[in-house]
C-alpha positions as a Markdown table, in Angstrom:
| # | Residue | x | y | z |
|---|---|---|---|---|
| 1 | Unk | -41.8 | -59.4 | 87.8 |
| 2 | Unk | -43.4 | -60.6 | 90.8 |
| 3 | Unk | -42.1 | -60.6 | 94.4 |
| 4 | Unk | -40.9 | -63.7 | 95.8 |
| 5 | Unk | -42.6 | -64.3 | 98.8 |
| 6 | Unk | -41.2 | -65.8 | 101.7 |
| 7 | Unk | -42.6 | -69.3 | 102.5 |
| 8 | Unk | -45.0 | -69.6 | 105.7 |
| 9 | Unk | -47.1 | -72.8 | 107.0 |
| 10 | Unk | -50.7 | -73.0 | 105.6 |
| 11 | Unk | -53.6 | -72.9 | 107.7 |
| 12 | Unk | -57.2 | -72.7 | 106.8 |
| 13 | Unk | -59.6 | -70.2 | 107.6 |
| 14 | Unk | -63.2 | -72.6 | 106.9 |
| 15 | Unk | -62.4 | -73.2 | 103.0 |
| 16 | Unk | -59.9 | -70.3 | 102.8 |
| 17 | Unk | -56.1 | -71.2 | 102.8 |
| 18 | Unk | -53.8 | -68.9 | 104.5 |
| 19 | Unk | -49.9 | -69.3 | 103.9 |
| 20 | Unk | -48.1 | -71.9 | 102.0 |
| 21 | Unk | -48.1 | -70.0 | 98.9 |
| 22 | Unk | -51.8 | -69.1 | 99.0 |
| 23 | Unk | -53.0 | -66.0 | 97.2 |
| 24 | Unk | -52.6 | -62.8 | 100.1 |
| 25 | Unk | -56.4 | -63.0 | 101.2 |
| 26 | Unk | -58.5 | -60.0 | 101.5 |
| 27 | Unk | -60.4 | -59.3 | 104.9 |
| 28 | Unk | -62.3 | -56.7 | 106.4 |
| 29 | Unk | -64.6 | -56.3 | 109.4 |
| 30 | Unk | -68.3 | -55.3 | 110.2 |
| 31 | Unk | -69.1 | -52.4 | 112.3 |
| 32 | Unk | -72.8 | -53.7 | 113.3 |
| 33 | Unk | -73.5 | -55.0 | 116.2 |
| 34 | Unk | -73.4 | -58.7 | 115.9 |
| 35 | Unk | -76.4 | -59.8 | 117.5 |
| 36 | Unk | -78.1 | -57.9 | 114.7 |
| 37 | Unk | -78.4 | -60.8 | 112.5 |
| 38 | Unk | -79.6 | -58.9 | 109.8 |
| 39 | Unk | -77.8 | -56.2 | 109.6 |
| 40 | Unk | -74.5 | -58.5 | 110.1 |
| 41 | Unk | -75.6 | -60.2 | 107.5 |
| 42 | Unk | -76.1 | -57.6 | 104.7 |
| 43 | Unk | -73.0 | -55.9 | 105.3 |
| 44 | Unk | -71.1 | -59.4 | 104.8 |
| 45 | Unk | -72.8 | -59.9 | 102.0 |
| 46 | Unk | -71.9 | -55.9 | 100.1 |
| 47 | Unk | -68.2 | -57.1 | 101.5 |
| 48 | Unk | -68.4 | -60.3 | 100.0 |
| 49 | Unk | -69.5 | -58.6 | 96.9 |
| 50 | Unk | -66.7 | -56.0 | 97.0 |
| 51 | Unk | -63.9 | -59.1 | 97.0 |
| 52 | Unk | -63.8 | -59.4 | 100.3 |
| 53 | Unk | -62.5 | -63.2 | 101.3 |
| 54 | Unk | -62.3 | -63.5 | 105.0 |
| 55 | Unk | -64.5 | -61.2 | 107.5 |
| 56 | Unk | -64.2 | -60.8 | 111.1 |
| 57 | Unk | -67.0 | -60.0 | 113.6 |
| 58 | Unk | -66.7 | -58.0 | 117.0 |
| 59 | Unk | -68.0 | -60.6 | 120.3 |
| 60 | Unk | -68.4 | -58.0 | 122.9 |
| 61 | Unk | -70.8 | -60.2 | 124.6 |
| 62 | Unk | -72.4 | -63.6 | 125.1 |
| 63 | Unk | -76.1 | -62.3 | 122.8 |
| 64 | Unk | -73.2 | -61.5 | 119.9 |
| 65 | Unk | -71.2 | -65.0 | 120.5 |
| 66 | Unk | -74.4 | -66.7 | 120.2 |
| 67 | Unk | -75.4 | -65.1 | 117.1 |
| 68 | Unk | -73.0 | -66.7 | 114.9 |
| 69 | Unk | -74.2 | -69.6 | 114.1 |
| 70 | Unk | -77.3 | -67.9 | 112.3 |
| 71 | Unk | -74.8 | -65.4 | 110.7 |
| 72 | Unk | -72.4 | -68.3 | 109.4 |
| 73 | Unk | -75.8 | -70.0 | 108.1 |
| 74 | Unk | -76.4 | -67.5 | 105.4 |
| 75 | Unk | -72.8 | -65.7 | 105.5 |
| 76 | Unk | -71.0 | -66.1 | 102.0 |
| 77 | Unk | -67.7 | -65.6 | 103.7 |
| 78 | Unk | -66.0 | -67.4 | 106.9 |
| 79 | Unk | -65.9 | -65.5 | 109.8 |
| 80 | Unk | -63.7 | -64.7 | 112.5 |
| 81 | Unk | -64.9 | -63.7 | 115.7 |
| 82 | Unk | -62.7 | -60.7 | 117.5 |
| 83 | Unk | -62.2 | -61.9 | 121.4 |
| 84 | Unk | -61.0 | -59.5 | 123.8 |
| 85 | Unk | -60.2 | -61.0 | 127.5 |
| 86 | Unk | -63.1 | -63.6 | 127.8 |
| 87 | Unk | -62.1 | -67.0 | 127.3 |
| 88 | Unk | -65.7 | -68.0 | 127.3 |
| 89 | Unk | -66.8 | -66.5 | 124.7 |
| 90 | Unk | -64.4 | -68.2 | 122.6 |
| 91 | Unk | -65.8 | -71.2 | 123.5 |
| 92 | Unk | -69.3 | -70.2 | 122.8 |
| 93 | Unk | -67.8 | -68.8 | 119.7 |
| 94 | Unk | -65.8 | -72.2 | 118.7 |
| 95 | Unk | -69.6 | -74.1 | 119.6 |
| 96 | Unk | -71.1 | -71.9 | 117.2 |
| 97 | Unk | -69.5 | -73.1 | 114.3 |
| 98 | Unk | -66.9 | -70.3 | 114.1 |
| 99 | Unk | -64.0 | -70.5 | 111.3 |
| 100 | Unk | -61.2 | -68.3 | 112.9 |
| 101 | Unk | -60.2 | -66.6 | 116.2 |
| 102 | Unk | -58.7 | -63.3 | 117.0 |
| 103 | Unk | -57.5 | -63.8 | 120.6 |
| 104 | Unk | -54.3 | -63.2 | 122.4 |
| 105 | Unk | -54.0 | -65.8 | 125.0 |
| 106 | Unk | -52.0 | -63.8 | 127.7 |
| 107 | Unk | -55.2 | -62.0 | 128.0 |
| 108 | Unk | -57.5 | -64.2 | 129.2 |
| 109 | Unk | -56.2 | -65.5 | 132.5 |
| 110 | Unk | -54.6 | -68.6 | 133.9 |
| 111 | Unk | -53.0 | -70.9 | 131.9 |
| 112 | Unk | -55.8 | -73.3 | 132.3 |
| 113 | Unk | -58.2 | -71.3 | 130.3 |
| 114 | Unk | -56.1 | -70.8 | 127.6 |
| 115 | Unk | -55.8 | -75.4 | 127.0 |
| 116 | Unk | -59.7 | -75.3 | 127.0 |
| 117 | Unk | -59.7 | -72.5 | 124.1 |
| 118 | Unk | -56.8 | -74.5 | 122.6 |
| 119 | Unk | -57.7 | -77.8 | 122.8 |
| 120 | Unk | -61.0 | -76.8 | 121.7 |
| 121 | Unk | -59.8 | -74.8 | 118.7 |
| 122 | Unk | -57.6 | -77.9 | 118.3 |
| 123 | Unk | -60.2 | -80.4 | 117.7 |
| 124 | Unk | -62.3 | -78.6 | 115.6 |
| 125 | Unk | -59.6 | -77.1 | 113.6 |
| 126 | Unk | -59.9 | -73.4 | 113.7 |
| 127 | Unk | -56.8 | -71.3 | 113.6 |
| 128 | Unk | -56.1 | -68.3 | 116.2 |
| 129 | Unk | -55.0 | -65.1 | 115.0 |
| 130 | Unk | -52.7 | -63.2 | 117.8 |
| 131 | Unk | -53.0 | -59.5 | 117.3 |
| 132 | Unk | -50.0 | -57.3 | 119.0 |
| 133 | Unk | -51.5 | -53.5 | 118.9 |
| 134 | Unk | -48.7 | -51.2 | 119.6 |
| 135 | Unk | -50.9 | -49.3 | 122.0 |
| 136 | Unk | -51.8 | -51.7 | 124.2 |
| 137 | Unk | -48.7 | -53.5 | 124.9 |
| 138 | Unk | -48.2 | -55.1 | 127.8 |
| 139 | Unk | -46.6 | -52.6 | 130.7 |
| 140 | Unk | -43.6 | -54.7 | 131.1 |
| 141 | Unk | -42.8 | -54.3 | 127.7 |
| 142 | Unk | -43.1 | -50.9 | 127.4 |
| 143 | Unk | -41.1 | -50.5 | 130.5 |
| 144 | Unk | -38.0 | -52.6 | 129.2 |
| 145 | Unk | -37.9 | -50.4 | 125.9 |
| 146 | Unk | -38.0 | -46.8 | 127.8 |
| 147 | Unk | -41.9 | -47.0 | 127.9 |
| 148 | Unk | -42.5 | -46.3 | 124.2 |
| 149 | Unk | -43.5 | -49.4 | 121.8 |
| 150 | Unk | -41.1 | -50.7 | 119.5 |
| 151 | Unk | -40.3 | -53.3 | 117.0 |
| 152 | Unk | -38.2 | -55.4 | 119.9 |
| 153 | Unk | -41.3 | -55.2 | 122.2 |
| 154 | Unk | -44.1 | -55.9 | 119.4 |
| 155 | Unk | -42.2 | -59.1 | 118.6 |
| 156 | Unk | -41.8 | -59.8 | 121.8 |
| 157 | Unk | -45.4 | -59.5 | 123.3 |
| 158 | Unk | -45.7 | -61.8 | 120.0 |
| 159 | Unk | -43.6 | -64.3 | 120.5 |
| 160 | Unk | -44.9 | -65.0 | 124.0 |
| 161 | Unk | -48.6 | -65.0 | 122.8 |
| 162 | Unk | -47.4 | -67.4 | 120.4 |
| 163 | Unk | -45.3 | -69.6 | 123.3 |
| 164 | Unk | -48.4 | -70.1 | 125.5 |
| 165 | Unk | -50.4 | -71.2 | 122.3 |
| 166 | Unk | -47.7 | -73.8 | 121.7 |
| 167 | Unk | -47.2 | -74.7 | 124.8 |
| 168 | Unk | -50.8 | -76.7 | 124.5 |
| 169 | Unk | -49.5 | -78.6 | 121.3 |
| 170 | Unk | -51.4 | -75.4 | 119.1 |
| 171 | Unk | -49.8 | -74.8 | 115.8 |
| 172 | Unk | -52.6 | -73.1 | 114.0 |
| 173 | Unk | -51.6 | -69.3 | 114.6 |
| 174 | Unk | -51.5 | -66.5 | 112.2 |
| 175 | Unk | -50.0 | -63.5 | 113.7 |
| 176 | Unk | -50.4 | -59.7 | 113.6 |
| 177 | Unk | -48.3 | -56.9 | 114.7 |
| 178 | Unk | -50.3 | -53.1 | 114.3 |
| 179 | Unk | -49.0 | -49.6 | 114.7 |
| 180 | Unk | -50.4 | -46.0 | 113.4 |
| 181 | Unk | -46.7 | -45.4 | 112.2 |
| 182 | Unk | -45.6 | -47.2 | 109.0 |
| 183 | Unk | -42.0 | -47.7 | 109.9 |
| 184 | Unk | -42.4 | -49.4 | 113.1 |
| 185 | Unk | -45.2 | -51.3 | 111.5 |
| 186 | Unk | -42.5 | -52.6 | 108.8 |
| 187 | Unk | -40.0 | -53.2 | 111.4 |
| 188 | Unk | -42.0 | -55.1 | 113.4 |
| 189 | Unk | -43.1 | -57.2 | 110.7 |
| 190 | Unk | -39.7 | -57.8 | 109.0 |
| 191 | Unk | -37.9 | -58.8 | 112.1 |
| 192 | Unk | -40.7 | -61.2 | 113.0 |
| 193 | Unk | -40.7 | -62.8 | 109.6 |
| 194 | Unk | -37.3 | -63.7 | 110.6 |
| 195 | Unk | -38.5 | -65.5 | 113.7 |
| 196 | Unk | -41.3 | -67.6 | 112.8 |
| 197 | Unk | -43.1 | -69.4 | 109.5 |
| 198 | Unk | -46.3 | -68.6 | 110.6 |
| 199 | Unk | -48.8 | -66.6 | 108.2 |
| 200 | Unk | -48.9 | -63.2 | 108.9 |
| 201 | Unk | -52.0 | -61.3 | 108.9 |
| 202 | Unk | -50.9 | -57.5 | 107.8 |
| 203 | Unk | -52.3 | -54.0 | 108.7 |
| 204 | Unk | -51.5 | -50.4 | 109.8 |
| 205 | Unk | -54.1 | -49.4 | 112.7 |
| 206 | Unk | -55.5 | -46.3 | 113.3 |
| 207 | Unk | -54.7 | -45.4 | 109.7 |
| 208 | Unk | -57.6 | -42.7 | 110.1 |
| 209 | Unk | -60.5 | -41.2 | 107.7 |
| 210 | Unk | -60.7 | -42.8 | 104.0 |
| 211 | Unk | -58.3 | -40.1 | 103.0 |
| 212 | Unk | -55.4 | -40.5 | 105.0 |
| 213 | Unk | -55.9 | -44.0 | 105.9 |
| 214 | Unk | -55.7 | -45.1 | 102.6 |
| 215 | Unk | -52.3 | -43.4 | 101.7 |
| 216 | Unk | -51.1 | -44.7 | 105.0 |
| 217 | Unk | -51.8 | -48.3 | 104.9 |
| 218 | Unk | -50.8 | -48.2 | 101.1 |
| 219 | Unk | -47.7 | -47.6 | 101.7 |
| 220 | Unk | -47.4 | -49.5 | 105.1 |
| 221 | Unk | -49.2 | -52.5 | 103.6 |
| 222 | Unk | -47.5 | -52.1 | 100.2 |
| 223 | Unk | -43.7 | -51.7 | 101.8 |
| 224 | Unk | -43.9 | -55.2 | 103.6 |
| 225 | Unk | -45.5 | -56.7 | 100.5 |
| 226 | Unk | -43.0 | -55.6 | 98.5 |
| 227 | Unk | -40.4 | -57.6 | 100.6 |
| 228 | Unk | -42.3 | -60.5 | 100.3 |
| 229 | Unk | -44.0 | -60.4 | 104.1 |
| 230 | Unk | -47.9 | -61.1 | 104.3 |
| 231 | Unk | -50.4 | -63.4 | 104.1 |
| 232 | Unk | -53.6 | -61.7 | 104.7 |
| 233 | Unk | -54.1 | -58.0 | 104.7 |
| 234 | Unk | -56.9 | -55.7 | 106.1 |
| 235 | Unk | -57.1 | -52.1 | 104.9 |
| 236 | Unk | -58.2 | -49.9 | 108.6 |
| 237 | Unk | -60.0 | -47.1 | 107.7 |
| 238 | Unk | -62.4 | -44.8 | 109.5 |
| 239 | Unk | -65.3 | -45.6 | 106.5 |
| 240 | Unk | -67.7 | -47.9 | 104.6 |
| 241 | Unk | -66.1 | -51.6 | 105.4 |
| 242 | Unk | -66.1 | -51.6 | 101.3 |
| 243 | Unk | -64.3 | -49.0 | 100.6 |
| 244 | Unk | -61.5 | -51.4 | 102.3 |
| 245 | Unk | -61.7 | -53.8 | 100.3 |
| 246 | Unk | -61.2 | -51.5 | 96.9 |
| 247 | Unk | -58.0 | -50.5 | 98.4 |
| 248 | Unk | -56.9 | -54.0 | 99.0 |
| 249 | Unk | -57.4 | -55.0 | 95.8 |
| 250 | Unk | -55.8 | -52.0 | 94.4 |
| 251 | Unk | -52.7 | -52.7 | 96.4 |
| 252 | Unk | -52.3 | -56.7 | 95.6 |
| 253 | Unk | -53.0 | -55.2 | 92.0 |
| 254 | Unk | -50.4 | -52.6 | 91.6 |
| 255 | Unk | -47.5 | -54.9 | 93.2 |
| 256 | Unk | -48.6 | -57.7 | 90.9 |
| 257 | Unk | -49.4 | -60.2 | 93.2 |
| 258 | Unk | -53.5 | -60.2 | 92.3 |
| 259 | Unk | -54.7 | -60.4 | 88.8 |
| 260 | Unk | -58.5 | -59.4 | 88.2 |
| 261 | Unk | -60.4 | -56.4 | 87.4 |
| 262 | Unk | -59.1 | -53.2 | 85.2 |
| 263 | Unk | -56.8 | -50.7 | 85.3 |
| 264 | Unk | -56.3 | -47.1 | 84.7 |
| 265 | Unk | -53.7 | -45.4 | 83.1 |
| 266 | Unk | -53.6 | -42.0 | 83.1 |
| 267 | Unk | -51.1 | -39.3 | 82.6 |
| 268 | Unk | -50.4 | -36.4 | 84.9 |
| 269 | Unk | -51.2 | -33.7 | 82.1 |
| 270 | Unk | -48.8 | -31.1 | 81.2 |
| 271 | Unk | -48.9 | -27.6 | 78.8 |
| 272 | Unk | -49.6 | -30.2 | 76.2 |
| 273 | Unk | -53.1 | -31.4 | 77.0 |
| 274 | Unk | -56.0 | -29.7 | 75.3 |
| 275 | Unk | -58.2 | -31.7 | 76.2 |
| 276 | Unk | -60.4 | -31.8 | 79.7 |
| 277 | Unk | -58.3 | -35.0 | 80.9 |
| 278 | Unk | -59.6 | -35.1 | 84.5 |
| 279 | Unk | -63.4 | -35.2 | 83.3 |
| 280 | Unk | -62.5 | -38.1 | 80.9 |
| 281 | Unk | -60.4 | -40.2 | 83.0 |
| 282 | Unk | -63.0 | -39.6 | 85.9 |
| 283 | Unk | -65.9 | -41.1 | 83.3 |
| 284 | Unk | -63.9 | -44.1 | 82.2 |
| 285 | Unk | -62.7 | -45.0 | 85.6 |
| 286 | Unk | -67.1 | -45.0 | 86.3 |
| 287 | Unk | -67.6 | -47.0 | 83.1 |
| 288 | Unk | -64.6 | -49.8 | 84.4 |
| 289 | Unk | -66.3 | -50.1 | 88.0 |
| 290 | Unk | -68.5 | -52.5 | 86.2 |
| 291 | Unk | -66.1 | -54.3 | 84.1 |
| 292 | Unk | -64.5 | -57.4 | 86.0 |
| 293 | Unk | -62.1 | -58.5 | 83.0 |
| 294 | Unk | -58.3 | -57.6 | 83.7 |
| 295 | Unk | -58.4 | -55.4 | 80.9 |
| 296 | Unk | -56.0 | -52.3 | 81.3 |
| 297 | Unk | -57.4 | -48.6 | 80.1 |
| 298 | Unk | -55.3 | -45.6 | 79.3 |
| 299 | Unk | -56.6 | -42.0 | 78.8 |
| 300 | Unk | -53.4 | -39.9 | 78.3 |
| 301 | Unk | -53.3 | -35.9 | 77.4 |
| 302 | Unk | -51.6 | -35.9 | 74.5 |
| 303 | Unk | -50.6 | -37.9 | 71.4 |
| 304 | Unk | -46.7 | -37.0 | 71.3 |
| 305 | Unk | -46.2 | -39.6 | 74.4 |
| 306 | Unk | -49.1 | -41.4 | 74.7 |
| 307 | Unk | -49.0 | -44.2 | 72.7 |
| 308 | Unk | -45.8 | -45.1 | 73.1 |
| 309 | Unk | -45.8 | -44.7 | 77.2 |
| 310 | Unk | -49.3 | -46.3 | 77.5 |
| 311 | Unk | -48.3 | -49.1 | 75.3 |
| 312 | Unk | -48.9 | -51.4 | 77.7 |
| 313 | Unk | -52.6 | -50.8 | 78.0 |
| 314 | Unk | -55.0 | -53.3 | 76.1 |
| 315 | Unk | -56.9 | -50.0 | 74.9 |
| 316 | Unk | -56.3 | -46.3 | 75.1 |
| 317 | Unk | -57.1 | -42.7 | 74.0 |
| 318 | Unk | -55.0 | -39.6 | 73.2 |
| 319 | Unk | -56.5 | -36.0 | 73.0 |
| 320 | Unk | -55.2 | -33.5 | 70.7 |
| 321 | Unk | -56.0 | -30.4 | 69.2 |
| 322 | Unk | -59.8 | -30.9 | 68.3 |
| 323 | Unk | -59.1 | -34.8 | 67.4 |
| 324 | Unk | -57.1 | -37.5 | 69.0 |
| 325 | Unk | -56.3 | -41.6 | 68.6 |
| 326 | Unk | -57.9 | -44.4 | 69.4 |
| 327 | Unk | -54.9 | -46.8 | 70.2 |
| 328 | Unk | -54.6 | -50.8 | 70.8 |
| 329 | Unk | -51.3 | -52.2 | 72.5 |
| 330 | Unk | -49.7 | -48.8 | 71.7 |
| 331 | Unk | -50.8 | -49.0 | 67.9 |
| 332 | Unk | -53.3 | -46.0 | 66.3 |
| 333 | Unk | -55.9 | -47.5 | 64.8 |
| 334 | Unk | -57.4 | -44.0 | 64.1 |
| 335 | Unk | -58.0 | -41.0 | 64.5 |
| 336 | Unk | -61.5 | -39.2 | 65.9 |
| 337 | Unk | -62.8 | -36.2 | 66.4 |
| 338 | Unk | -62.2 | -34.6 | 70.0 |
| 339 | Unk | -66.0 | -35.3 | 71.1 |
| 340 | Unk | -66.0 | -38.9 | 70.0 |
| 341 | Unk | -62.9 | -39.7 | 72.0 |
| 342 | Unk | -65.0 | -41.3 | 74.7 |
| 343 | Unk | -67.6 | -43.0 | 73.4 |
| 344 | Unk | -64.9 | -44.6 | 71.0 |
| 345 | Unk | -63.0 | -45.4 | 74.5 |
| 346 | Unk | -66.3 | -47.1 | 75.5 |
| 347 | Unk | -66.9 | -48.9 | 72.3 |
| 348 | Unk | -63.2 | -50.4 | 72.7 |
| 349 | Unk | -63.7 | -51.7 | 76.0 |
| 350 | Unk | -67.1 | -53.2 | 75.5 |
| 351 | Unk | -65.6 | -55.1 | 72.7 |
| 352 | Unk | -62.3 | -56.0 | 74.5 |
| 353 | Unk | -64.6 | -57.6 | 77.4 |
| 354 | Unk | -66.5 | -59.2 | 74.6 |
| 355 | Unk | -63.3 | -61.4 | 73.6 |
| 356 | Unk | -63.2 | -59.0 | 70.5 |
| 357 | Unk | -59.9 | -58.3 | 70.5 |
């Protein structure tokens, strides 16, 4: 059963759609410096590989801003370049052929700058993301909710982002609220959902290392998901910009609102298993890194349950006492000696991605 998501306007990030019913969109972001053409370039390419659909690149400065055009020439993906206070680099950026741009207009002075950035945006039609970070709300805000961030305030700071935007006839807006904690995060991002019909670009910040970050954002990420919040998603963690976008994928996979790719079943092992489960499993989740078919996999420890809870999977294995099964949709189609279990696994999938099945 899939979630029913709740309806947002659709904008377009260069060919991508956001909202309206769109697929959730993958993004990530490079951590080269952007006037390194080349290196910018490579690492959009490996994320583009990975599944990424969207990238965004830091503009620190005016060498990075005017570096995107050459990117965007040979980049697979459309970028988004990340603003922070300079209203003229968003222009540079915007005259560079940009696709998207993260900027928060209360931060880059009079109201005067933020109509040329609009108006510019505007007539070229690229969207503006507004990103509320919990940690760097505005002092105000954090006064008026006893100086910690909240839910209230993130919307808030939002909302009036949002208001200056619209204020210059700009309708284009994808939105963001960040936090480190997950229940704010989710807060935040239900009781805006309730507010506008903008996309909403979805995230936990800070989330840390590849460990702990991706626990964090899974369930942050996979909590607002599951109430049918979120347009685009980025996976923060302190890693390889890839390693994102596998845990992205894995999330839109597991609530069933991706298809693509395999999936692992495995069981948690009990007194039953006799077999060295952890070894196989590890070796046929290798083997299914190179497999793009949506074919689903199960290795389970013994053959009392595993059939019948793995029946499910397209193909599966079941260890026993020096021989196991060889299953198909939950049905034995026989039974091999212990050492042949995986390379009967293998033969199985090979065949199931040749449309032998």
């Amino acid at each position: 059963m899939r979630f029913t998501r709740t309806q947002t306007r659709q904008i377009r990030v260069g060919s991508v759609p956001v909202g309206g019913g769109a697929p959730v969109v993958i993004q990530s972001m490079t951590n080269t410096q952007t006037a390194d053409v080349e290196a910018t370039l490579e690492q959009i390419n490996r994320l583009a590989f990975a599944g990424c659909e969207i990238v965004r690149i830091a503009i620190p400065d005016e060498e990075a801003a005017k570096s995107i055009s050459k990117i965007k020439e040979k980049s697979p993906l459309p970028l988004i370049s990340d603003i922070h206070f300079d209203y003229r680099l968003a222009l540079i950026c915007l005259e560079q052929g940009i696709d998207g741009l993260r900027l928060n207009p209360g931060n880059i002075g009079v109201a005067e700058n933020v109509k040329k950035v609009a108006n510019e945006a505007k007539k070229r039609g690229v969207p503006i993301r507004i990103g509320v970070n919990a940690g760097s709300l505005e002092k105000e805000i954090l006064a008026k909710y006893d100086g910690h961030p909240t839910a209230e305030g993130m919307v808030e700071s939002a909302l009036a982002h949002v208001k200056l935007l619209e204020n210059q006839d700009f309708e284009d807006i994808k939105i963001s609220l960040k936090a480190q904690n997950v229940p704010l995060t989710v807060a935040a991002y239900r009781m805006l959902a309730e507010r506008v019909n903008y996309p909403l670009h979805l995230g936990i910040t800070e989330s840390g290392t590849v460990t702990s970050g991706v626990i964090r954002s899974s369930v942050g990420i996979g909590a607002i998901l599951a109430e049918g919040i979120g347009d685009t998603l980025r996976v923060s963690l302190t890693g390889p910009p890839e390693k994102e976008i596998e845990v992205a994928k894995e999330i839109l996979k597991v609530l069933e609102l991706r298809e693509g790719g395999p999936t692992l079943v495995s069981c948690p092992t009990c007194g039953r298993c006799q077999i060295d489960l952890y070894s196989i499993a590890k070796q046929v989740e290798d083997k299914l890194a190179g497999i793009s078919e949506p074919i689903k996999v199960a290795v389970m420890g013994c053959v009392v349950n595993g059939p019948g809870e793995a029946r499910e999977a397209d193909v599966g294995i079941a260890g026993g006492k020096g021989a196991g099964i060889v299953f198909r949709k939950g049905e034995v189609v026989r039974t091999v000696p212990e050492e042949q279990l995986l390379s009967e696994l293998f033969r199985e999938i090979d065949d199931w991605s040749k449309g032998e099945h």
